[in-house]
C-alpha positions in Angstrom: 0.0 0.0 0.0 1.5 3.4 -1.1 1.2 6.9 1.4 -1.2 8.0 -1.4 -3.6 4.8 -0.3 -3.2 5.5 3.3 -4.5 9.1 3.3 -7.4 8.0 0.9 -8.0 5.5 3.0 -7.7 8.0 6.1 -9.7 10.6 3.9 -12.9 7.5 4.2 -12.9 7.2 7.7 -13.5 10.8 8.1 -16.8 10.8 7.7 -19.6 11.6 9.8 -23.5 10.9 9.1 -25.2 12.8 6.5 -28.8 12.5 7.8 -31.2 15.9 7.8 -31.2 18.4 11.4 -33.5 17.9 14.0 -36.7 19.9 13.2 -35.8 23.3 15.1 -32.6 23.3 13.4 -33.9 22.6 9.8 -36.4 25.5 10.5 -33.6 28.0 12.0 -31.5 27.7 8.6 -34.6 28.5 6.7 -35.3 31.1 8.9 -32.2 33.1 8.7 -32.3 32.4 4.6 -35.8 34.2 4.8 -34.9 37.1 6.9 -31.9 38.0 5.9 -32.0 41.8 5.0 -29.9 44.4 3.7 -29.6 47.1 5.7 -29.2 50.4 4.9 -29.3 53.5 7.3 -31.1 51.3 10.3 -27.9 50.8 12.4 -27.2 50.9 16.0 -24.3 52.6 17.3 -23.4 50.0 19.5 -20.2 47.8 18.3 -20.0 44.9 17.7 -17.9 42.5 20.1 -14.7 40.6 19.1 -15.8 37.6 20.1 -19.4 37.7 17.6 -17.2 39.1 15.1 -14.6 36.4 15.2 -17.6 34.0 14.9 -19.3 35.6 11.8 -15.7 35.4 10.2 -15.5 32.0 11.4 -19.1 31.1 9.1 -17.3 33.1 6.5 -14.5 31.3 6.2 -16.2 28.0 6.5 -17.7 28.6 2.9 -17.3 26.5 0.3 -14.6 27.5 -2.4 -13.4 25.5 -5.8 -10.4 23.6 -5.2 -10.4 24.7 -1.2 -8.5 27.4 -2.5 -10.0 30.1 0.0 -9.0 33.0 -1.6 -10.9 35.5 0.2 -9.4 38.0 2.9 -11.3 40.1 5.0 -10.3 43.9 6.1 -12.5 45.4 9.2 -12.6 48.8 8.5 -13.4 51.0 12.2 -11.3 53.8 11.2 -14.1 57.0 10.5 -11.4 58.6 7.9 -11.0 55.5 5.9 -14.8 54.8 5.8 -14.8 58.7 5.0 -12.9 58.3 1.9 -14.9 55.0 0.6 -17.9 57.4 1.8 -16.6 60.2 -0.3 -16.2 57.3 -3.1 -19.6 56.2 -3.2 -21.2 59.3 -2.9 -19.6 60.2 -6.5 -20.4 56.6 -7.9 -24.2 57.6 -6.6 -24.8 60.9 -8.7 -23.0 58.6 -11.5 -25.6 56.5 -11.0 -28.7 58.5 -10.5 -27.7 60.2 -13.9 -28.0 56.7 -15.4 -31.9 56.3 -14.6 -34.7 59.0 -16.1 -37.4 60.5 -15.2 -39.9 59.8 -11.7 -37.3 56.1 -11.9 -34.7 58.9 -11.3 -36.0 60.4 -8.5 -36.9 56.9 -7.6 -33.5 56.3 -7.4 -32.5 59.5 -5.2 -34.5 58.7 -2.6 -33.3 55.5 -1.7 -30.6 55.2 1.0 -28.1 53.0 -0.4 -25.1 52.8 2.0 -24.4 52.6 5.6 -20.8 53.2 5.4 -20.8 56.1 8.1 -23.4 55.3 10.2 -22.6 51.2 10.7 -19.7 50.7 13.2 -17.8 48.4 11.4 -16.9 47.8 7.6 -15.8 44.8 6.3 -14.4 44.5 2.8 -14.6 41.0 1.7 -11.5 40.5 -1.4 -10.7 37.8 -3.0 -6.6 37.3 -3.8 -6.8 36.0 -7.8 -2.7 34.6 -7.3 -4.0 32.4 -4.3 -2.8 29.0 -4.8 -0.8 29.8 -7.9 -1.1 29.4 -11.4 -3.1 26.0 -11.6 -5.7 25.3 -9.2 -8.3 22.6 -9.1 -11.3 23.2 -10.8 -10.4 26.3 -11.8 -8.2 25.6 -15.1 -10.8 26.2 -17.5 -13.7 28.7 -15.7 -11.2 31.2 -13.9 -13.7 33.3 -12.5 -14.9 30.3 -9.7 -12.8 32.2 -7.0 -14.7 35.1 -7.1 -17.5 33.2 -6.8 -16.2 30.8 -3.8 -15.7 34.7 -2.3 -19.0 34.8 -2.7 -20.2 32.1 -0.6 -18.0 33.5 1.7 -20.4 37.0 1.9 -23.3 34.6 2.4 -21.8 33.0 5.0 -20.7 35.6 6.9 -24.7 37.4 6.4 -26.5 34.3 7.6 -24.4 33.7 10.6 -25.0 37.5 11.3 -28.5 37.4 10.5 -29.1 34.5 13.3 -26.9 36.7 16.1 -29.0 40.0 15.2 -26.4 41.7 13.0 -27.3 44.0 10.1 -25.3 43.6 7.3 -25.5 46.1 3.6 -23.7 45.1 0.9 -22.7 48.2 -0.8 -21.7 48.4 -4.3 -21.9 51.5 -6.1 -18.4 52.0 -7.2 -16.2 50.7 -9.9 -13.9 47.5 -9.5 -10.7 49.4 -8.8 -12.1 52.4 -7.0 -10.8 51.1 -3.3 -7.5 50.2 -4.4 -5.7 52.7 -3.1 -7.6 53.5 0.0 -7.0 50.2 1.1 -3.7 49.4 -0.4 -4.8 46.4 -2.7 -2.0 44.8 -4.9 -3.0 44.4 -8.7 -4.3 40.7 -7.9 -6.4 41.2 -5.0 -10.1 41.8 -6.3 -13.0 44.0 -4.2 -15.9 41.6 -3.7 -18.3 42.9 -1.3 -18.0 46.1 0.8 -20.3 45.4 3.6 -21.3 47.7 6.2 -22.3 46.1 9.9 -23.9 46.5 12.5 -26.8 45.6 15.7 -30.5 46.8 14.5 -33.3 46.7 16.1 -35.9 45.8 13.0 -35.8 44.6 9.7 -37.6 44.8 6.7 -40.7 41.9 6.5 -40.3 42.3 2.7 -36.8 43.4 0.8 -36.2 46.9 1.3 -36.5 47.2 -2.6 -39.7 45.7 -2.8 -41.5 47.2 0.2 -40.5 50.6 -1.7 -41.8 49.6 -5.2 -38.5 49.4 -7.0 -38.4 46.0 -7.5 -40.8 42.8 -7.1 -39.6 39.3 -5.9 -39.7 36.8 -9.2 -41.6 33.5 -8.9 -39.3 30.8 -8.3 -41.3 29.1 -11.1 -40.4 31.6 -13.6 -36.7 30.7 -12.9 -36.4 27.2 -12.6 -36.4 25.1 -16.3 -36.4 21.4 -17.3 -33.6 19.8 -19.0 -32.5 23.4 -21.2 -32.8 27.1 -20.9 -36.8 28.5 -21.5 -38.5 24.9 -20.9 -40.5 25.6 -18.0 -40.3 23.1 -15.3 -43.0 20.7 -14.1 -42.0 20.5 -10.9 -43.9 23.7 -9.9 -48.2 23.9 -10.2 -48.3 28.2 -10.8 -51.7 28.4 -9.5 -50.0 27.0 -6.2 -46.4 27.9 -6.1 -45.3 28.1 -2.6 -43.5 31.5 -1.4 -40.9 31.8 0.4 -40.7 31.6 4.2 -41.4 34.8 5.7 -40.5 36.3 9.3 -43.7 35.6 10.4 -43.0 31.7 10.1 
């Protein structure tokens, strides 16, 4: 038998059973899927302790990631003159992006608060470093955008386990791929993925921000799930009787 049989073999005995959670359980995940809100201007001023922070970035960095090859990073961000600057930032990005939409949609658009960067206590910048694990990494050797995305399961990590300890999180994105380089001394090939802004708060939002406000409607899960190919709606939904999502009042 060769080492490479014995860690295989090792590898099999590591196992544990794969059976569903206990009722309560099963019903807390979807719970804390349902919830989850992005928060915008609704924070507490009240920080946020280093022992709840080290777990959310403990969920975080339990996410899953192609070729375990982790490439995120996370940088807190408490200092008021660096959130100032990705502040100032933003607030350029904003009237860049307000200019983009016309008429009442533009106004629309103004009146939305889109960023707690000042008002949260804490920032975290979730980044993803693209020379992680060198030049060939598993699964990655033919889609070489899958680390961004395994950065992303990182975010959702992190915002479930916050939503389940009574943690706000906003995902602000209104600024261009590059624009917090320098701010927070990024090398080349170390992407921005998320720019989240954190914080206790004392409600949410029953229904998506977005939606509650009329800029956007949730779209049947119906209408997005297809048989076999792209466009051939699926059977496995009845649309007279799809079933919504879990709500907070669950």
């Amino acid at each position: 038998m060769t080492a490479a049989d014995d860690i295989d073999d090792e590898a099999d005995r590591e196992r544990s059973p794969a059976g569903p959670f206990d009722a309560a359980s099963r019903d807390a995940v979807y719970r804390a899927i349902a919830s989850r809100r992005d928060v915008r201007n609704e924070f507490l001023p009240d920080p946020v302790p280093d022992d709840l922070l080290r777990r959310l970035l403990a969920a975080a960095h339990c996410a899953p990631s192609v070729g375990l090859s982790q490439p995120w990073s996370f940088i807190l961000l408490r200092d008021v003159q660096t959130r100032r600057a990705v502040a100032d930032i933003v607030a350029r990005r904003n009237e860049e992006a307000a200019a983009m939409f016309e008429g009442a949609r533009a106004e629309h658009y103004r009146r939305l608060k889109l960023e707690g960067i000042l008002t949260s206590p804490l920032n975290v910048c979730v980044v993803a470093d693209r020379a992680r694990g060198g030049l060939v990494v598993l699964g990655r050797t033919h889609q070489s955008d899958v680390d961004l995305y395994s950065a992303v399961c990182a975010v959702q990590n992190f915002w479930l386990a916050a939503r389940a300890e009574g943690v706000g999180v906003g995902w602000v994105s209104i600024f261009a791929p590059d624009d917090l380089h320098e701010v927070l001394g990024l090398p080349d090939h170390v992407a921005v993925v998320a720019y989240l802004c954190v914080g206790f708060v004392d409600r949410l939002h029953v229904r998506p921000e977005l939606e509650a406000r009329r800029w956007a409607e949730r779209t049947p899960l119906a209408d997005v799930t297809f048989d076999e190919r792209w466009g051939r709606a699926s059977d496995l939904f009845d649309r007279e009787a799809d079933a919504p999502l879990p709500t907070l009042s669950d």
